[in-house]
N, C-alpha and C positions, 0 to 999 in steps of 0.2 A: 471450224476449230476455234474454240474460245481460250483466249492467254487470259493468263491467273492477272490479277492486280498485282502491279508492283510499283513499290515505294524505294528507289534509290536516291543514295545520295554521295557524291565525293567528297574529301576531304583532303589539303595537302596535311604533308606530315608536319611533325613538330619542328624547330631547327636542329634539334641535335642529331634528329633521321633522315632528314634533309638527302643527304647525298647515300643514302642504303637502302631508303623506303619509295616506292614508286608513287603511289597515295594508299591512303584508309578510303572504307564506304560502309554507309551500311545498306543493310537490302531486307525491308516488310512484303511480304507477300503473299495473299490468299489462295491459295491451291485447289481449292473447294472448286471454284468456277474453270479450273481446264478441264476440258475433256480427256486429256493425253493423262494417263495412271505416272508416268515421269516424262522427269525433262532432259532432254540433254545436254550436255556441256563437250566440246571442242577443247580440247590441253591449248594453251597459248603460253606454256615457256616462262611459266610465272609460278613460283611458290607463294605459297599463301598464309596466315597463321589467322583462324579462322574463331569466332568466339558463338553456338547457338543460343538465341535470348529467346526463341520460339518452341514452338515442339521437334519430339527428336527429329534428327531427317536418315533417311535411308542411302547409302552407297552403294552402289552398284558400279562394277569395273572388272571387265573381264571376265563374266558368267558368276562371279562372285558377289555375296550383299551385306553388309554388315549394318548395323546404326553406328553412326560417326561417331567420336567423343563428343562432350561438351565444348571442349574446347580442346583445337589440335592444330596440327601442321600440316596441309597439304603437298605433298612431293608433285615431284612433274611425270606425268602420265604422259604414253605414246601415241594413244588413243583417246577416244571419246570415255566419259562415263555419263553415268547419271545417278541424278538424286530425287529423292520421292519423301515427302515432307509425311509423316502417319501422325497419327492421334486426330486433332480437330484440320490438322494441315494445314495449318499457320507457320510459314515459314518466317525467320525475322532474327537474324545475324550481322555481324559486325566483323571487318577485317583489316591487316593489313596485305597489302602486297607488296615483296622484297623484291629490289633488284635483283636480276638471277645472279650476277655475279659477288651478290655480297652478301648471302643467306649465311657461309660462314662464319662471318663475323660474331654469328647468334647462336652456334650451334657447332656443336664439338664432333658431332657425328659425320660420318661420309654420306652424300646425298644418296649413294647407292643404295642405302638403307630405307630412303624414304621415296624412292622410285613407286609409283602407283598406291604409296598411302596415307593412308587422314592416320596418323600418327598422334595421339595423347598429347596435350601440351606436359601436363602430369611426368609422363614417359622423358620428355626432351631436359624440362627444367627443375624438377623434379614436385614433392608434395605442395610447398607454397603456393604452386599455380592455383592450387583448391582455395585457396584466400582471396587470391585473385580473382577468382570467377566470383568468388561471393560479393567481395569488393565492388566488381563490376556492374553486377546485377542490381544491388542496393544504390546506385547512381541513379538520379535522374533523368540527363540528360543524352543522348548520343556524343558532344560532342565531349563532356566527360568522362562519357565510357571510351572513349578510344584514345582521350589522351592519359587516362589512368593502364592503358591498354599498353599505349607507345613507352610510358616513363617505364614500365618493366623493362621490355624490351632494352631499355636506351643501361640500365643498371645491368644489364647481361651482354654486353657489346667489346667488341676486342678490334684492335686494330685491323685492314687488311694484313693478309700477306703479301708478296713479290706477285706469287703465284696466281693471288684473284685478280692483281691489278691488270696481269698480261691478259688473262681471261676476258675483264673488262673491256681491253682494246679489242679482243677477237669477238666479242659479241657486237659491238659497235658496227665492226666489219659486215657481221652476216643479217642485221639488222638493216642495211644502208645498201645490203645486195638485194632485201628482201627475203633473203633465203636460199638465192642462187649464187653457189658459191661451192669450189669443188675443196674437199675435206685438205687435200694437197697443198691448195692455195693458202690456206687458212696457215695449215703448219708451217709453213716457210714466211709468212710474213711477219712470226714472231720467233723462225730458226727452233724452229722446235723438229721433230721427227714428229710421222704419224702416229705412232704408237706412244710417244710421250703428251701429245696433244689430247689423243684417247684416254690418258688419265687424268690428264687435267679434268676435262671434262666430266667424269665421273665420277671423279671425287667431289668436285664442288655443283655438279648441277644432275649430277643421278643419270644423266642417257649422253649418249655418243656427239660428236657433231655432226654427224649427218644426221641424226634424229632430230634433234634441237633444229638444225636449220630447215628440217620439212614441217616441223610445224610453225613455225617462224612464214613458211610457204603457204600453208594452207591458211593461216590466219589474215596472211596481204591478197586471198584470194577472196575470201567470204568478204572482206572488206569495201575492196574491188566491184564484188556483185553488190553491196548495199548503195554505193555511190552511184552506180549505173547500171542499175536491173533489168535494162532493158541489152545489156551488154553479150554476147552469145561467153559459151564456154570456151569454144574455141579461142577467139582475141583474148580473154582470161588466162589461159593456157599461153599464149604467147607470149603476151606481155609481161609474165612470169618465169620467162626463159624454158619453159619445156618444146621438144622438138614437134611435137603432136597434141590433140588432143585426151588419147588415146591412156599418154603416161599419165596425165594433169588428173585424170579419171580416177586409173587404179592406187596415185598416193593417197586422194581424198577421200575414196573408199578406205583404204588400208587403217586410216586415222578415225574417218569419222563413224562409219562401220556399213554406210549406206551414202548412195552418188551425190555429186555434187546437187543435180537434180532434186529429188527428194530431201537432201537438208534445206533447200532455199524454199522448195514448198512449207515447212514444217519448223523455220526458221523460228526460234526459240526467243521467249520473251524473257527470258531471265537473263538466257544467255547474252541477250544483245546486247543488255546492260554495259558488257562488261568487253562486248568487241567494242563499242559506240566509241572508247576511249580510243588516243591516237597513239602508235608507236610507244613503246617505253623505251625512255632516255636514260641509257646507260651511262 
């Protein structure tokens, strides 16, 4: 199996995104030379605001496929998807990625809305963004295009609320458990109820907390097997707090769509890009 060429690169945010923005990157890459028709991608709990400077690329998510925008939002997906680059398959974007708990700040909508989609920037901020993208294109630089990228962003930005802040502390939490962490515990260490904690959650991040923190789980697993490939499933599964091997199986199916096995044979070059990064610091 031959992985497509690829050109990444990170970038911190500006100071005034500093504490909202996780980093910018961009990512060139030639599609032409994989064998695989798409690639997949693993959700990791991270919304995205995505700009394509290449050919269109394909989405694919949940037996459905659309062409992306040119430039859009990514929501948080519960599953894998994939993308598949057509025309010459020149793949070659630029992005930011928001801390999850502070996508609000930029966006008047409920994340619910944007659960499993590449959402228009067009749609969110409205027709100016068609400026914007022209603006952007006409740059020469990357590190111009992302900071003509960010200053939009930074002119659309609202204070938190009460509400993200507590959010903030509760993602810390399930981040620093890895994942293992019972929905209960969560609500009582900021005196919430479960069902009020279930809306927090939904409102500002589109999926449940027990969804968010299994993917939060299967992402410190794939991690896990990069550092130590020689590592079985099993101690994976352990050292993850699952009782068996057994359950550690059917979450990562359930997410990735195919066993932990076969994703680590088939382990993705785009993808890795974007595990290779450590933990986001809430």
């Amino acid at each position: 199996m031959v992985a497509p060429f690829v050109n990444f690169a990170q970038f911190s945010p500006i100071p005034a995104l500093r504490n909202y923005v996780r980093y910018c990157w961009f990512i060139e890459a030639d599609m032409t030379v994989a064998c695989r028709p798409k690639e997949r991608f693993l959700p990791d709990g991270h919304l995205e605001l995505i700009i394509d400077l290449g050919d269109p690329v394909m989405h694919i998510y949940n037996d459905q496929s659309y062409v992306r925008p040119e430039g859009f939002i990514a929501g948080l997906h519960e599953n894998a998807f994939h993308i598949k680059a057509i025309g010459q398959q020149q793949l070659k974007a630029i992005g930011i990625i928001l801390k999850p708990w502070a996508v609000s700040c930029f966006l008047k909508m409920s994340l619910q809305e944007l659960k499993g989609q590449a959402i228009a920037l067009e749609d969110v901020f409205g027709k100016e963004v068609n400026f914007l993208l022209e603006q952007i294109k006409a740059l020469s630089t990357t590190q111009e295009k992302l900071y003509h990228f960010q200053s939009f962003l930074v002119h659309r930005m609202r204070a938190p609320s009460t509400e993200q802040f507590i959010l903030k502390k509760l993602l810390q939490t399930i981040y620093h458990s890895r994942g293992n962490i019972k929905v209960k515990d969560l609500a009582q260490q900021v005196y919430f109820s479960e069902r009020k904690l279930l809306r927090v959650f939904q409102r500002y991040l589109g999926l449940s907390p027990k969804s968010f923190a299994r993917l939060i789980r299967m992402e410190e697993a794939v991690k896990a097997y990069k550092m130590q490939p020689q590592k079985s499933l099993t101690d994976i599964s352990y050292d993850l707090g699952y009782f068996d091997q057994s359950h550690f199986i059917h979450d990562f199916q359930k997410i990735a769509g195919i066993s932990p096995k076969q994703y680590f044979q088939e382990l993705n070059t785009l993808d890795d890009q974007f595990l290779d990064h450590e933990a986001v610091m809430v």
